[in-house]
C-alpha positions as CSV (number, residue, x, y, z in Angstrom):
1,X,-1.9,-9.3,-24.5
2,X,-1.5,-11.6,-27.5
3,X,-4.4,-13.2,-26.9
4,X,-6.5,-10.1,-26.4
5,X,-5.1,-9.3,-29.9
6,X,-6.1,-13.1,-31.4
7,X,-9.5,-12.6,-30.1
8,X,-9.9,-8.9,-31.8
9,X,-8.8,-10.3,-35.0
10,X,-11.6,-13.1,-34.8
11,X,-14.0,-11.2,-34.0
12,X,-13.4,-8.5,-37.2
13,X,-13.2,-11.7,-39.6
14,X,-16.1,-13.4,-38.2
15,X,-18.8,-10.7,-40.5
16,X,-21.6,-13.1,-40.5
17,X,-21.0,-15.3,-37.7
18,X,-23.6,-16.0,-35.4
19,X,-24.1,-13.8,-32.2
20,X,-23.0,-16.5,-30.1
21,X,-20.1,-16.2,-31.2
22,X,-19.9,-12.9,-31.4
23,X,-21.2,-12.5,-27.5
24,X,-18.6,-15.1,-26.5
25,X,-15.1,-13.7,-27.9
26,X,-16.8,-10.2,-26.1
27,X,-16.6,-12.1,-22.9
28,X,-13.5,-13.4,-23.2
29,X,-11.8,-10.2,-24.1
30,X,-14.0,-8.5,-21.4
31,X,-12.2,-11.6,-18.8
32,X,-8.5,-10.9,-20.3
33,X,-9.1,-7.2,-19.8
34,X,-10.1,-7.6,-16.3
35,X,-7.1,-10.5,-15.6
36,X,-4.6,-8.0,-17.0
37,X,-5.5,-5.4,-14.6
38,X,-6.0,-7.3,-12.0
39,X,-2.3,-8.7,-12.8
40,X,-0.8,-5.1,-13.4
41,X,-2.1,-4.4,-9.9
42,X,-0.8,-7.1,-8.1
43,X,2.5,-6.6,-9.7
44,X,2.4,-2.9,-8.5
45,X,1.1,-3.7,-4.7
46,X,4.3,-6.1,-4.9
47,X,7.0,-3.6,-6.3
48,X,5.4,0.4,-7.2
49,X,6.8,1.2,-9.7
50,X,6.8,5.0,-7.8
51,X,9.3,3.3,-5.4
52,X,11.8,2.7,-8.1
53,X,11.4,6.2,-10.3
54,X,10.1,8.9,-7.9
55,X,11.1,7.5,-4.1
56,X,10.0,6.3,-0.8
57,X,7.7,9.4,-0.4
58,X,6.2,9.8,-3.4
59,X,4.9,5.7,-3.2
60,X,4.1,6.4,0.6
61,X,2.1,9.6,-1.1
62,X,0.2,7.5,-3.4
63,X,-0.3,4.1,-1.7
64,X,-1.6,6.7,1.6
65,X,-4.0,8.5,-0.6
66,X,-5.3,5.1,-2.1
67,X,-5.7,3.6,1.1
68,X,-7.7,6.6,2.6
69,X,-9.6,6.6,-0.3
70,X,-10.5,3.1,-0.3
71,X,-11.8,3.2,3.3
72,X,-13.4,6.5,3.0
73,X,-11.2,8.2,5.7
74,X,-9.4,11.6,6.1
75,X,-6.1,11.6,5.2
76,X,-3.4,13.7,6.9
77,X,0.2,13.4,5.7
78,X,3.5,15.4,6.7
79,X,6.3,14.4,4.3
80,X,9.5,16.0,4.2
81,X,10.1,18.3,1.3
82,X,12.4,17.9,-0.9
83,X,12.4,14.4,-0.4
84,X,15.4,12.7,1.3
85,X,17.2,9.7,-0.8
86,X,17.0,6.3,0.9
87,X,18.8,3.5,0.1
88,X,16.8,0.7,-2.3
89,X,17.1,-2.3,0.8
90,X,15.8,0.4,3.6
91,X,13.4,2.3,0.9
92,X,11.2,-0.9,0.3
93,X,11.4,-2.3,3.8
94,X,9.7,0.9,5.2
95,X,7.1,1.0,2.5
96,X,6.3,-2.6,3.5
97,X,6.4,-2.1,6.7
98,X,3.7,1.4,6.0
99,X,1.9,-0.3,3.7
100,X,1.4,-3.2,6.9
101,X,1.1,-0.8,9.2
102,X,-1.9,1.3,6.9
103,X,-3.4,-2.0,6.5
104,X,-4.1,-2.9,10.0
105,X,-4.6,0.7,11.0
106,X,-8.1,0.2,8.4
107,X,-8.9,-3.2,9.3
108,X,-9.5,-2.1,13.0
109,X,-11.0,1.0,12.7
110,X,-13.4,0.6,9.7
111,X,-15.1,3.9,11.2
112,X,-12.0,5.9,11.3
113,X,-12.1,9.5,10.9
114,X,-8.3,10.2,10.0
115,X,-5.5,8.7,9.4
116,X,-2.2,10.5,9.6
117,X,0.9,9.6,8.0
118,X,4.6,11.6,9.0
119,X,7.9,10.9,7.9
120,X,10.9,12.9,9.9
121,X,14.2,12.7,8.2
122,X,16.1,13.7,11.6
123,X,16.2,9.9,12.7
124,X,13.9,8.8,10.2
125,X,10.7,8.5,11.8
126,X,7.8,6.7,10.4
127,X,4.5,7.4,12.4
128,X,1.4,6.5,11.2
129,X,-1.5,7.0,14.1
130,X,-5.7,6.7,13.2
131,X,-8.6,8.0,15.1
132,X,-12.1,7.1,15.3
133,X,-15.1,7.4,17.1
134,X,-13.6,6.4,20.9
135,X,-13.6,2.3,21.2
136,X,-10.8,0.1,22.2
137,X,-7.9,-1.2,19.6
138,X,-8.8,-4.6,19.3
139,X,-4.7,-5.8,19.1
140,X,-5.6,-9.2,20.3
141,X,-6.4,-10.3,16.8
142,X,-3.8,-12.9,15.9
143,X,-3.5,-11.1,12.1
144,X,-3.0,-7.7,13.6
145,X,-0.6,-9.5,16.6
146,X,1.3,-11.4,13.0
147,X,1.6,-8.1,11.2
148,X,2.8,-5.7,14.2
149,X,5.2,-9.1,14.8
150,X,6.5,-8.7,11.4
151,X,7.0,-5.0,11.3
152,X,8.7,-5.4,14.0
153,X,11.3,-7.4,12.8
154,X,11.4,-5.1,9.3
155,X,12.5,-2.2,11.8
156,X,15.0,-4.5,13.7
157,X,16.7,-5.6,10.2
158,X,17.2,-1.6,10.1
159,X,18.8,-1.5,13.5
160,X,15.6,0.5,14.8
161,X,12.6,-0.1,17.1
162,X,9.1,0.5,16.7
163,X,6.6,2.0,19.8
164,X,3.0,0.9,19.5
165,X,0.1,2.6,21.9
166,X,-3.0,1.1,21.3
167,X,-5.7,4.0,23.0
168,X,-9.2,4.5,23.3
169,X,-10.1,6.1,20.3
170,X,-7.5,5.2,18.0
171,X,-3.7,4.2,18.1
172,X,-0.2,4.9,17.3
173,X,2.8,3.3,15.7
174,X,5.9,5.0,15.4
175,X,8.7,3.3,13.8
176,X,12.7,5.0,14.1
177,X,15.8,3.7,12.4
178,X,19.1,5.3,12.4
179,X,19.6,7.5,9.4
180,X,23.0,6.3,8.0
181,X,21.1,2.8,7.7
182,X,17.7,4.2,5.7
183,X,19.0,7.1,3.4
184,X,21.8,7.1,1.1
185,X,24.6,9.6,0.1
């Protein structure tokens, strides 16, 4: 931000300088600008800042929505209201492990027509299924094999278990983890 600052004070003391100059600093603030957000959204993608004021739901809400949006699919969501309180440990394991789980669901089906995203606070159930025009779930890819392994083991940390039904068409993942180990109070 500083330097964003240095170069806007150049650039208003610099009346008569040549344009070169002038073009210059533009492109370098233009570069900052675009390495600050690019920063603020890594940082976000890392930690949302959702997770930490509004809750598990409202950053499942948003990073759903974005993802949808992204890949120009339907979205269908079915989130509990009013929104249950997890703990902070089980609240940003099971956004990772959606966020994972949203990730591979749009790498595989690139023609997907909806993607649906539920949250049941009985056992807390994630489930997160897509469908698209009917073609097999290519799970033999090693990244989608690596990121189904590691969502796997998010769940087990919870003391839960994940299901995972690849179809023609689409698939499934349900992950389940005992209540008194997700939500607090």
């Amino acid at each position: 931000m500083a330097a964003v600052m240095d170069i806007t004070w150049a650039e208003t003391h610099l009346n008569g300088a040549a344009t070169e100059v002038q073009e210059r600093l533009a492109r370098a603030r233009t570069a900052l600008g675009v390495a600050i957000d690019l920063n603020r959204r890594m940082i976000e993608e890392l930690r949302p800042t959702l997770l930490d004021n509004f809750g598990l739901i409202a950053a499942l809400k948003w990073h759903f929505k974005e993802a949808c949006k992204s890949a120009n699919i339907a979205c269908e969501q079915h989130l509990p209201e009013p929104s249950p309180t997890f703990s902070a440990p089980a609240a940003i394991a099971l956004y990772r492990i959606a966020q994972t789980l949203i990730a591979v669901m749009v790498s595989q089906h690139a023609h997907a027509i909806t993607m649906v995203l539920g949250v049941d606070r009985e056992f807390v159930t994630l489930n997160i299924s897509c469908a698209d025009s009917p073609k097999d779930f290519t799970r033999e890819e090693e990244a989608v094999t690596d990121a189904l392994a590691s969502v796997s083991g998010r769940i087990k940390a919870l003391g839960g278990e994940m299901q995972f039904e690849a179809r023609l068409g689409g698939a499934v993942v349900v992950c389940r983890v005992p209540a008194d180990k997700a939500l607090s109070g």
